[in-house]
C-alpha positions as CSV (number, residue, x, y, z in Angstrom):
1,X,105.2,112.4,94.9
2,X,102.8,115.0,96.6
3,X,99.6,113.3,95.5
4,X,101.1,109.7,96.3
5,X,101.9,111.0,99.7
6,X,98.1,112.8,99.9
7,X,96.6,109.7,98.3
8,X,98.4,107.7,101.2
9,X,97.4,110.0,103.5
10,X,93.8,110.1,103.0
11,X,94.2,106.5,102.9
12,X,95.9,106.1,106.2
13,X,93.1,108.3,108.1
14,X,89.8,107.2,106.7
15,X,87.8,104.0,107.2
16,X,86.2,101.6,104.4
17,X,83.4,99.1,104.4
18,X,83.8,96.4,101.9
19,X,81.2,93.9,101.2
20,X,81.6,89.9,100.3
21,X,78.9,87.8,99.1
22,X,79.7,84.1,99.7
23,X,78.7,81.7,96.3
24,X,77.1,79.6,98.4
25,X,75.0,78.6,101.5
26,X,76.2,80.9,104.3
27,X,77.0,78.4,106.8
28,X,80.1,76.8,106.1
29,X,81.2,80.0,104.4
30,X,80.5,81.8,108.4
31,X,82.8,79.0,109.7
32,X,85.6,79.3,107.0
33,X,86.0,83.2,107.0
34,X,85.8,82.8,111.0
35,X,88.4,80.8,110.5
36,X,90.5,82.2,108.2
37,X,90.3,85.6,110.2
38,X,91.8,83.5,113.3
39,X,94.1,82.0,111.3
40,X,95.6,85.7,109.9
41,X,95.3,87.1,113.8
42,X,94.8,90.5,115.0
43,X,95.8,93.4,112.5
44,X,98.1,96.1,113.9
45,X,98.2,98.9,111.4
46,X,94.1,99.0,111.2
47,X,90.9,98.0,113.1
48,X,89.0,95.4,111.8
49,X,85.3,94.7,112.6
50,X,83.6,92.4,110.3
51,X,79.7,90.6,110.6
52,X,77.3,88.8,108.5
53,X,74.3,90.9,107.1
54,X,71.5,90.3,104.6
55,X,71.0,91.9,102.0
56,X,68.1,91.4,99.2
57,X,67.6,88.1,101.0
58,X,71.2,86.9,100.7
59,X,74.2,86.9,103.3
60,X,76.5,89.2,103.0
61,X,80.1,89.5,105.0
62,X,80.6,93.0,105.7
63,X,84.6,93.8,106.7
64,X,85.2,97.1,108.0
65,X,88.8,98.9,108.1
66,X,89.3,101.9,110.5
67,X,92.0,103.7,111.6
68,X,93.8,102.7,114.8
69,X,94.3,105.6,117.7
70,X,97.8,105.6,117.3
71,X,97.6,106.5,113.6
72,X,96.7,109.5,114.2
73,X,98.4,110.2,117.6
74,X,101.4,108.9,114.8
75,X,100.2,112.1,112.6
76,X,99.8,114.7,114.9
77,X,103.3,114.1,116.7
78,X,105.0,114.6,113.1
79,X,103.5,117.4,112.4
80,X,104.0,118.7,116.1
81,X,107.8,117.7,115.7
82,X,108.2,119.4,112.5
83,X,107.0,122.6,113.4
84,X,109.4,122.8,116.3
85,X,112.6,121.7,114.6
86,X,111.4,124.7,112.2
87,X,111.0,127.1,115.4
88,X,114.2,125.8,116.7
89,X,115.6,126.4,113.3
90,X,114.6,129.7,112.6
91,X,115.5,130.5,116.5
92,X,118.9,129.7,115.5
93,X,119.4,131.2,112.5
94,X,118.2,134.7,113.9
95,X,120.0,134.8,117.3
96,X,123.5,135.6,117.8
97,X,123.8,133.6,120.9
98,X,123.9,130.0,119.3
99,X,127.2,127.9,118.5
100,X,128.1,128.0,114.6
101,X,127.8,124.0,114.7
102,X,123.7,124.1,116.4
103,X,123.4,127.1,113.5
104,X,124.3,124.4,111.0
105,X,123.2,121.3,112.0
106,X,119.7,122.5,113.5
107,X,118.4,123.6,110.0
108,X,120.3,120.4,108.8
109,X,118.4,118.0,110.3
110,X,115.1,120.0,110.0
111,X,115.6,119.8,106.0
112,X,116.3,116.1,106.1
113,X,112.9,115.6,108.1
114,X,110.7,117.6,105.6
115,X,112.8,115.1,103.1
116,X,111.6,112.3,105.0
117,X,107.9,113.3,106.5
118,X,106.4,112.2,103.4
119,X,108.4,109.0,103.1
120,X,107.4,107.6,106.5
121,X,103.7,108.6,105.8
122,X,104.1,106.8,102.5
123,X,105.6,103.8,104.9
124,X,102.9,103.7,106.9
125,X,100.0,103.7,104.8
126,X,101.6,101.2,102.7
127,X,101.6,98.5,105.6
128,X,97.9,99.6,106.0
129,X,97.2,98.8,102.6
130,X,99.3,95.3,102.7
131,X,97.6,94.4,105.7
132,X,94.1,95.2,104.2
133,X,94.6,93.2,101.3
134,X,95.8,90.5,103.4
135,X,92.2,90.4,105.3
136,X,90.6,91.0,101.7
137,X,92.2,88.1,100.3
138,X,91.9,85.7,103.4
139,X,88.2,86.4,103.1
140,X,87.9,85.6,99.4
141,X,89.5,82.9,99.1
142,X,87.3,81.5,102.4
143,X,84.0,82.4,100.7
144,X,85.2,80.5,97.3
145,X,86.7,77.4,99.2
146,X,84.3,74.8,98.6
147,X,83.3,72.5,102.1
């Protein structure tokens, strides 16, 4: 599960250019994808930019997938949380001063969000990925529809 969840990760934060080269004259293929883009609406786990290109004198659709703000805002507040329910944790542990049941639960709930950290990650990057290959597919199957 640690490199699935590093995998995910990596895949969560970074941002890919794919490439599509229609079959056939680029015109109705610019309308189709256009259309098929608007049909699938606005992506919420990613931010898509996408634009026709030429390359070695043929059109090309060029989709790109980046990371939203809130991804890693997302991150960064996880991380932040866990490393105060772990001060909070150890805080109780080594004072005297706290109740037996915030000595108990505190490190409780601390364990069960190390247990889950990796699962919401994994949750997250997986809708990424479903939404990507949602846009992928929409796109494909626009370029190979014949007019």
């Amino acid at each position: 599960m640690p490199s699935e969840m590093r995998r995910a990760a990596k895949a969560l934060v970074e941002s890919r250019v794919e490439t599509f080269e229609p079959p056939s004259a680029p015109g109705p293929a610019r309308e189709r994808v256009a259309h098929a883009l608007a049909r699938l609406g606005a992506p919420r786990s990613f931010v898509f930019a996408g634009g026709w290109s030429e390359r070695d004198g043929k059109a090309v659709y060029e989709a790109t997938f980046e990371p939203t703000p809130g991804t890693q805002r997302f991150l960064h507040g996880l991380s932040a949380l866990l490393a105060a329910l772990i001060a909070a944790s150890a805080w109780a542990l080594a004072s005297g001063g706290a109740s037996p049941a915030v000595r108990f639960l505190l490190p409780f709930v601390t364990l069960l969000a190390i247990v889950a950290m990796p699962l919401a990650v994994i949750a997250v990057a997986t809708r990424r990925e479903a939404e990507e290959s949602r846009v992928r597919r929409a796109i494909r199957a626009a370029l190979e529809e014949e007019a």
